[in-house]
C-alpha positions in Angstrom: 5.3 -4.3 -0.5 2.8 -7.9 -3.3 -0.5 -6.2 -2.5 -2.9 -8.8 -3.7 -6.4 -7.9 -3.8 -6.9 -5.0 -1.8 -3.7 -4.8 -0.6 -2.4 -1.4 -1.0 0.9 0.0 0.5 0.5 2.7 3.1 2.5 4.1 2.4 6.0 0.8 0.2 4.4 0.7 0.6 4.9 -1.5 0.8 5.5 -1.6 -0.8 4.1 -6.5 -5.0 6.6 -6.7 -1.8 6.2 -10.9 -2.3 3.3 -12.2 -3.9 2.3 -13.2 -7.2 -0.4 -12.3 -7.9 -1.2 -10.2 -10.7 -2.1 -6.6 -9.5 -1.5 -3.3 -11.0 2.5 -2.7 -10.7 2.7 -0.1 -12.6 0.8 1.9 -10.0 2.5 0.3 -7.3 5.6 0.7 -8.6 4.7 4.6 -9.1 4.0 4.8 -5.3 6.9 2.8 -3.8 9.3 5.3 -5.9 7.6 8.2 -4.2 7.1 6.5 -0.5 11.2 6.0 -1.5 11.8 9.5 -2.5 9.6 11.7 -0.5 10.8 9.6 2.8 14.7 9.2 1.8 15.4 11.1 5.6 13.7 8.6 7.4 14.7 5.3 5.6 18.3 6.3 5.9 17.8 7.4 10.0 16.6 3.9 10.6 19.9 2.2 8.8 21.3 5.2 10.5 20.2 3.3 14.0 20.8 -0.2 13.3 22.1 -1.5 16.2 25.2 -3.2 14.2 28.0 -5.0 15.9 29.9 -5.1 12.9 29.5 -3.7 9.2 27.6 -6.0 6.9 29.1 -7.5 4.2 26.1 -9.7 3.0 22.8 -7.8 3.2 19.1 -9.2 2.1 16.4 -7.1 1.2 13.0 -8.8 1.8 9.8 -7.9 -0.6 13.1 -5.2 -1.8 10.0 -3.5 -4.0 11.3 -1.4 -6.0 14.3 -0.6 -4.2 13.9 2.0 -1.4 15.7 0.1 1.0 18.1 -1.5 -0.9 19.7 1.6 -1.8 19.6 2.6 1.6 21.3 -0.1 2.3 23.8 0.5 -0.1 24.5 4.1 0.9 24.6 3.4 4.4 27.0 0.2 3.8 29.2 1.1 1.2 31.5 -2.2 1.1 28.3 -4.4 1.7 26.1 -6.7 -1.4 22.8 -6.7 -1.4 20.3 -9.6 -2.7 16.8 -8.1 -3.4 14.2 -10.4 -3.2 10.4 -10.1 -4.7 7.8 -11.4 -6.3 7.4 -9.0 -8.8 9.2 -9.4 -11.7 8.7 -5.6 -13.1 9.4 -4.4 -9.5 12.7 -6.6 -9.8 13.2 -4.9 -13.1 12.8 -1.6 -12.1 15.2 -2.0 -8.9 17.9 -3.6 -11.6 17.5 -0.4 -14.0 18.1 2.0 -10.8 20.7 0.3 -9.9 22.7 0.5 -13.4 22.1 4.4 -13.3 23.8 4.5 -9.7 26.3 2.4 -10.8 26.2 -0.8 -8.1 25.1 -3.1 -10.3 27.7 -5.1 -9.3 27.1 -5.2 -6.0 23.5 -5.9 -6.4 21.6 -9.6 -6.7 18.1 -9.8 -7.2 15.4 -12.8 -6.7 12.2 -13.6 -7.8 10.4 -15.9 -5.1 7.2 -16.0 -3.2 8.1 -15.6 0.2 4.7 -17.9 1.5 6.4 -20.9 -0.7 7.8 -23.4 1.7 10.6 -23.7 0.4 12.6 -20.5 -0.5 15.9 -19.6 -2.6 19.2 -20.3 -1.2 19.4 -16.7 0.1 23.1 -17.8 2.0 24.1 -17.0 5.2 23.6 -12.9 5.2 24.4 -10.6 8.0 21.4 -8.3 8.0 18.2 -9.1 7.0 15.8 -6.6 6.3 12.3 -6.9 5.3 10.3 -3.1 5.7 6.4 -3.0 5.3 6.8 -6.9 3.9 6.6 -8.8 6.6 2.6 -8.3 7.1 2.0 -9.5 3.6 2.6 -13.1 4.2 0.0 -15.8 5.1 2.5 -17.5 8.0 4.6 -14.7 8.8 5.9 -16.7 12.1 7.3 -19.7 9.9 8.8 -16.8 7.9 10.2 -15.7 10.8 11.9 -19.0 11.5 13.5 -19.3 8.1 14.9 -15.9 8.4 16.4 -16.8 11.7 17.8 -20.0 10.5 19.9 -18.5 7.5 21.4 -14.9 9.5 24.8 -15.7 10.4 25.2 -16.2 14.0 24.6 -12.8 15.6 23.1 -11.5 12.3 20.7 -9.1 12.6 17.1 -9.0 11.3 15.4 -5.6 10.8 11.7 -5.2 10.9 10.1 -2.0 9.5 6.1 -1.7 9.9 3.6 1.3 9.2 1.3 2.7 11.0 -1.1 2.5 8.2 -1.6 4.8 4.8 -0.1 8.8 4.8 -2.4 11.3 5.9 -2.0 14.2 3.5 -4.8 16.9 4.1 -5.8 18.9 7.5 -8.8 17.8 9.1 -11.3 20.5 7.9 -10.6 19.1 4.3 -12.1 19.5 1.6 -14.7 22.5 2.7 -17.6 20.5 1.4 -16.8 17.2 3.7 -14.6 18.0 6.4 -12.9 15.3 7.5 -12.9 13.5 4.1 -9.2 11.5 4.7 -9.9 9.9 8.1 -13.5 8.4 6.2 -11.8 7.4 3.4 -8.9 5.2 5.0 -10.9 4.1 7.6 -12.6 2.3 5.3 -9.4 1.3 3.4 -8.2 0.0 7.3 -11.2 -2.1 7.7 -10.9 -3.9 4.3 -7.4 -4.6 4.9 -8.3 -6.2 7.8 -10.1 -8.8 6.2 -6.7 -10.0 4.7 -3.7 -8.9 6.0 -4.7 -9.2 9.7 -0.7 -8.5 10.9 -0.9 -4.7 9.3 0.0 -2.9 12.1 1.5 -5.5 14.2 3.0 -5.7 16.9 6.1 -7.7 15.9 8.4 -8.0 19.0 6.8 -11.5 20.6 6.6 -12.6 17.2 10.3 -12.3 16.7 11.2 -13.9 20.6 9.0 -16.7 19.6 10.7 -17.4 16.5 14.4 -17.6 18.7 15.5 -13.6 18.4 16.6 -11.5 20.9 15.3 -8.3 20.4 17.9 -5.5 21.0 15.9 -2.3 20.1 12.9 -0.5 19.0 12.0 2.6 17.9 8.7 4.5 16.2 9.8 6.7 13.6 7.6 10.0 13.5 7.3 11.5 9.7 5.7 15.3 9.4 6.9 16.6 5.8 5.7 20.0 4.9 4.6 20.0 1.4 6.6 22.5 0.6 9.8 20.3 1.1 9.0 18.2 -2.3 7.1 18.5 -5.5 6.9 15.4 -5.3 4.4 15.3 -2.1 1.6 16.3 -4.4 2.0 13.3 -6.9 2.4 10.9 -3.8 -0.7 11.9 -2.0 -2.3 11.4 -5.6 -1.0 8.2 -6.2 -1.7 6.5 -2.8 -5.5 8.4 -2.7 -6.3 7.1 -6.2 -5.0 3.4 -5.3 -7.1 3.9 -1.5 -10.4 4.9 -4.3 -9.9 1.4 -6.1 -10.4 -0.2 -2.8 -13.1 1.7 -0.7 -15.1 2.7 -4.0 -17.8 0.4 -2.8 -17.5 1.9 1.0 -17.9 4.8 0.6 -21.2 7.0 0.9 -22.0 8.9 -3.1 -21.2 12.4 -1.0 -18.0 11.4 0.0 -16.6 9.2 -3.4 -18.0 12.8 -5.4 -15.6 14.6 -2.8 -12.4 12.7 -3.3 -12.7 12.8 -6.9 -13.0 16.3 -7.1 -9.8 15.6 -5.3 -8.3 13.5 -7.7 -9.4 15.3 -10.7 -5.4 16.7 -11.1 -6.7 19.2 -13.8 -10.0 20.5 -11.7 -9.7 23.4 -9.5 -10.3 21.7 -6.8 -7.8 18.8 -7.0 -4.5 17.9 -4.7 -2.4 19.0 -7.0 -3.7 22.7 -6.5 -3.8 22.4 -2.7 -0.7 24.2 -0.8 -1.5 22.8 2.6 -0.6 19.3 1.6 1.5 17.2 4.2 2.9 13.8 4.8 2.3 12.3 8.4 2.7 8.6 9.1 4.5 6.9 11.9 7.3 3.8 11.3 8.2 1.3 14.0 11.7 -0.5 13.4 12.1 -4.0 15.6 16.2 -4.8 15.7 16.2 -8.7 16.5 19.2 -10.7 16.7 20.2 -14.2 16.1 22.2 -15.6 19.2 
């Protein structure tokens, strides 16, 4: 997912998916590797449903981040080659160095490119497209949708992952001093993002028919993780709260901002970290479109 200004994944989260700007990739990069790890179930169940006439052989990876689908990918189609594309050139990086340590190196080619340039790399003619939590980055997301459809092969498929919004981590009663605390805080996050990446949360299925696809399936993911499943929950909720802070700071009344950095204090006693009632709830809607 590139989150420029106050773009922030919601999870990917998206997940510096395309754009580039500068931002913060280190942090990004920390929270797409844990949106990747804490969700592995899920991203594999959606290659897992892929409506797929045939195996792929060539596979793109749009606003690839730092990789969660694109190993997917690669587990799910083990004869298939992947080409990664991003703006980020440390997320790019990153994917590359996973990708040695798994071994498929060889089987994966990654691009740097701005996917709101007009023009964009020669990306050949793959068989499956996918582009999760990227899509609503892009200031013409229907000429994007064109292009994509112009370079499947024909009857290629083109797979569309969106989010809901940011993870919900706590129970509503949290914290006991200002009940209620998450909803405040990414409401505020939700109405910022508004203000510049108005196809968050989109509905992309008359998108995709306008741009010549036939849409052959869709289907909202449900995720519940009990904390308990992964350490790694607890750093996660962390991660994506403290990048949420950098955006709603401003928003936020002093009651609340002094209540969610209690939160984020990981050495106070009153921090995530300490919590053992953490969850991870978010919902994921997959559009399967097909070029004629």
């Amino acid at each position: 997912m590139s989150h420029a200004h106050t773009r922030t994944p919601h999870h990917g989260a998206s997940h510096g998916r395309h754009h580039g700007h500068r931002i913060d990739t280190d942090g990004q990069a920390e929270i797409l590797d844990l949106d990747a790890e804490v969700l592995v179930e899920h991203t594999a169940s959606i290659t897992a449903w892929l409506p797929l006439k045939t195996r792929p052989h060539h596979i793109v990876d749009l606003g690839c981040g730092t990789g969660a689908g694109t190993f997917a990918l690669l587990d799910r189609f083990p004869d298939a080659h992947i080409t990664a594309v991003d703006a980020s050139a440390d997320h790019l990086q990153r994917l590359r160095t996973k990708a040695c340590a798994r071994g498929v190196e060889d089987r994966v080619r990654t691009v740097q490119a701005d996917l709101d340039d007009d023009a964009w790399p020669d990306l050949g003619s793959p068989d499956l497209v996918w582009a999760s939590a990227s899509m609503h980055h892009m200031a013409h997301p229907d000429r994007a949708l064109r292009t994509v459809h112009d370079a499947l092969a024909p009857g290629g498929l083109f797979a569309v992952v969106e989010l809901a919004g940011h993870p919900r981590f706590l129970p509503g009663n949290a914290p006991a001093d200002r009940p209620g605390l998450e909803e405040r805080v990414h409401a505020a996050a939700d109405r910022r993002q508004a203000e510049h990446m108005p196809h968050r949360g989109a509905d992309w299925g008359p998108m995709l028919t306008a741009a010549g696809f036939t849409i052959e399936g869709e289907r909202t993911i449900a995720v519940d993780i009990e904390g308990d499943r992964s350490e790694a929950i607890g750093r996660y909720a962390v991660a994506v709260l403290q990048r949420v802070r950098s955006v709603v700071a401003d928003r936020l009344t002093p009651e609340d901002l002094a209540a969610l950095d209690r939160l984020l204090d990981t050495s106070g006693p009153h921090g995530i970290l300490r919590r053992n009632d953490l969850t991870v709830r978010t919902e994921r809607t997959v559009w399967a479109a097909r070029r004629a």
